[in-house]
C-alpha positions as a LaTeX table, in Angstrom:
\begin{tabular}{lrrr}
\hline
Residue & $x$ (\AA) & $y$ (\AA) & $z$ (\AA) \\
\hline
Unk1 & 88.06 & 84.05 & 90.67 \\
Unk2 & 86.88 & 85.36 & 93.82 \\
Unk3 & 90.51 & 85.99 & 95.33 \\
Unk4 & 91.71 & 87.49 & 92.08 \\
Unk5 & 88.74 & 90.34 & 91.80 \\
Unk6 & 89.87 & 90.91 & 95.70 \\
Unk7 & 93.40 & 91.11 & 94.70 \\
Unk8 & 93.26 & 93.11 & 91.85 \\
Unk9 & 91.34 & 95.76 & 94.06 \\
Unk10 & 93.40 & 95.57 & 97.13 \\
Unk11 & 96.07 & 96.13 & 94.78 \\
Unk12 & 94.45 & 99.43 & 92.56 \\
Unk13 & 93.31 & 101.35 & 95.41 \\
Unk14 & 96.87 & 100.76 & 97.43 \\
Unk15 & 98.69 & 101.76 & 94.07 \\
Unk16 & 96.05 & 104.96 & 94.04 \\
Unk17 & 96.83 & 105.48 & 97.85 \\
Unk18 & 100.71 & 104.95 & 97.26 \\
Unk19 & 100.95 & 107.61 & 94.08 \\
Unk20 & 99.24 & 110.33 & 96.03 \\
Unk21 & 101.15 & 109.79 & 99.44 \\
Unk22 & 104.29 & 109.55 & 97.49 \\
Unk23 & 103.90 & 112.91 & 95.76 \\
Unk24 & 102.25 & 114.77 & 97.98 \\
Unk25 & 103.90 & 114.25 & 101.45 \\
Unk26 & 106.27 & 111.06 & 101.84 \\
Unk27 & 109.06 & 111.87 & 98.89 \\
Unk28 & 107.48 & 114.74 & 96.21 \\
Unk29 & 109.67 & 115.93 & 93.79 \\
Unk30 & 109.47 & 119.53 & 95.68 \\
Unk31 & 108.85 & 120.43 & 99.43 \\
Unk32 & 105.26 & 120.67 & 100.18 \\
Unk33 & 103.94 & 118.60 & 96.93 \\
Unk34 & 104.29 & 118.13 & 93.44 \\
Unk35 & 101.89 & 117.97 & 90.66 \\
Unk36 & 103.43 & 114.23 & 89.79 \\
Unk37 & 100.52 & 113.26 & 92.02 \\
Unk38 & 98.28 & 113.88 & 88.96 \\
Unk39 & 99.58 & 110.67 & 87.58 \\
Unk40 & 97.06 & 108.43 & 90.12 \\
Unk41 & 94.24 & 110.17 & 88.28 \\
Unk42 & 94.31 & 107.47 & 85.40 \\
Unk43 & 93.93 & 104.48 & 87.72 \\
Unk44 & 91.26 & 105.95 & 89.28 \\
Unk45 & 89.47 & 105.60 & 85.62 \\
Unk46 & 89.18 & 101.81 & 86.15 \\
Unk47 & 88.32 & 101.49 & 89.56 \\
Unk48 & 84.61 & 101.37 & 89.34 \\
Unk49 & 84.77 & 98.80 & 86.77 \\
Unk50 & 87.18 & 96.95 & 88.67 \\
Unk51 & 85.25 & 96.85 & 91.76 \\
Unk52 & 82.47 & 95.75 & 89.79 \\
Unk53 & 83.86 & 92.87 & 87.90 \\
Unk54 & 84.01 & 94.08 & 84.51 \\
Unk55 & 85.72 & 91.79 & 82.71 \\
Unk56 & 86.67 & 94.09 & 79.59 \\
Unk57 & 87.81 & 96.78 & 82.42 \\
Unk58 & 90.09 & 94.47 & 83.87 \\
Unk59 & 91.66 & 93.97 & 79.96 \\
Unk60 & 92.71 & 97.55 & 79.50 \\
Unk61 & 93.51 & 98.06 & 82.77 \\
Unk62 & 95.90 & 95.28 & 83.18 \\
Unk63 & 97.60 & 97.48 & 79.81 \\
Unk64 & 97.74 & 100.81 & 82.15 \\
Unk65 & 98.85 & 99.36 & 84.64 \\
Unk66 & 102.29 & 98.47 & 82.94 \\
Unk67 & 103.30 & 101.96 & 82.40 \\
Unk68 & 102.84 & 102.51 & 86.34 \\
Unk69 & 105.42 & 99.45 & 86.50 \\
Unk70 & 108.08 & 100.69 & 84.16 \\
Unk71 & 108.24 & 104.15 & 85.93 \\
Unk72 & 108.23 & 102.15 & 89.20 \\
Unk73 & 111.26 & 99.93 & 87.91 \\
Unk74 & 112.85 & 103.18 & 86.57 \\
Unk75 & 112.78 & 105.11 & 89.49 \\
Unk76 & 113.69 & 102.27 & 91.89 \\
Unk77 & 116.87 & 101.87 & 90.23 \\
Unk78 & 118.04 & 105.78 & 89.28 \\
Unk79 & 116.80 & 106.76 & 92.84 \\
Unk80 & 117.55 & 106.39 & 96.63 \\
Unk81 & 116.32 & 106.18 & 100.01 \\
Unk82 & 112.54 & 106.95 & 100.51 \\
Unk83 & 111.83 & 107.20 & 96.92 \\
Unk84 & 113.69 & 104.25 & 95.79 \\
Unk85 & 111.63 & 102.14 & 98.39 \\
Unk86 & 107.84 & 103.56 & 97.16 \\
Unk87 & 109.47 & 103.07 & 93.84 \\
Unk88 & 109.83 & 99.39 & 94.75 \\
Unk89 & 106.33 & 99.10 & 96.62 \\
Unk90 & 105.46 & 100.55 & 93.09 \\
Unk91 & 106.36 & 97.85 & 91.40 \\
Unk92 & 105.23 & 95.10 & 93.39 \\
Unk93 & 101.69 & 96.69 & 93.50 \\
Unk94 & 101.39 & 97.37 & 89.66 \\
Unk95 & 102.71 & 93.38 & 89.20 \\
Unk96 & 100.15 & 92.20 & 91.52 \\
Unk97 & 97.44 & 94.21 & 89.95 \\
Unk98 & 98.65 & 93.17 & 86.54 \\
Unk99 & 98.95 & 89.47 & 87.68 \\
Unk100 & 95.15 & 89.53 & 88.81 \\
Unk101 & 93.83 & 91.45 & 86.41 \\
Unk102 & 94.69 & 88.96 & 83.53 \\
Unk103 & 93.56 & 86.01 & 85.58 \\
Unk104 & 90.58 & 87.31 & 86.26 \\
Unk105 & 89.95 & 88.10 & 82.74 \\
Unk106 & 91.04 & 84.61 & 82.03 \\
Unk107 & 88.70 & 82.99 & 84.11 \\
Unk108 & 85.78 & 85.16 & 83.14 \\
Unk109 & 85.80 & 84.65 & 79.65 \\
Unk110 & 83.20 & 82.93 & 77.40 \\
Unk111 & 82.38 & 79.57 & 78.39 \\
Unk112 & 83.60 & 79.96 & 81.80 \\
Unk113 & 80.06 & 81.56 & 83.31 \\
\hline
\end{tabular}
């Protein structure tokens, strides 16, 4: 349980890091920045709960976290170069995340304490 609250935080605050640095200087949408970055602010909305082991955090979350994987697939496959591969790291983060998130919650359950 251990390794997937470490996961599942590894993996939100590299997804956090990865939507800002995207947007605002590796591949934004316009020279100098773009206002896409705005989309890290929702995963920033779980991250204390996350860090603290909250298992009903780590339920919703694991739902948010899905949308940040379908623009990831999305973008991966309409776009190229530099985009295309943060696109990809994009969806590998939000699948990790998503992976731990409902194992944790799993294993946290009723019973299980």
């Amino acid at each position: 349980m251990r390794a997937c609250k470490l996961g599942a935080s590894v993996s939100l605050i590299a997804l956090i890091a990865l939507c800002l640095a995207w947007e605002l200087w590796l591949a934004p949408l316009r020279p100098g920045g773009s206002w896409l970055a705005l989309k890290a602010l929702p995963l920033a909305a779980p991250l204390s709960g996350v860090l603290a082991g909250r298992r009903y955090t780590y339920q919703w979350s694991s739902m948010l976290v899905l949308a940040y994987f379908a623009e990831g697939a999305t973008r991966a496959w309409a776009e190229l170069g530099t985009s295309q591969a943060l696109a990809i790291a994009e969806v590998v983060l939000s699948l990790a995340f998503f992976a731990c998130a409902v194992v944790y919650a799993r294993l946290s359950g009723r019973g299980s304490g």
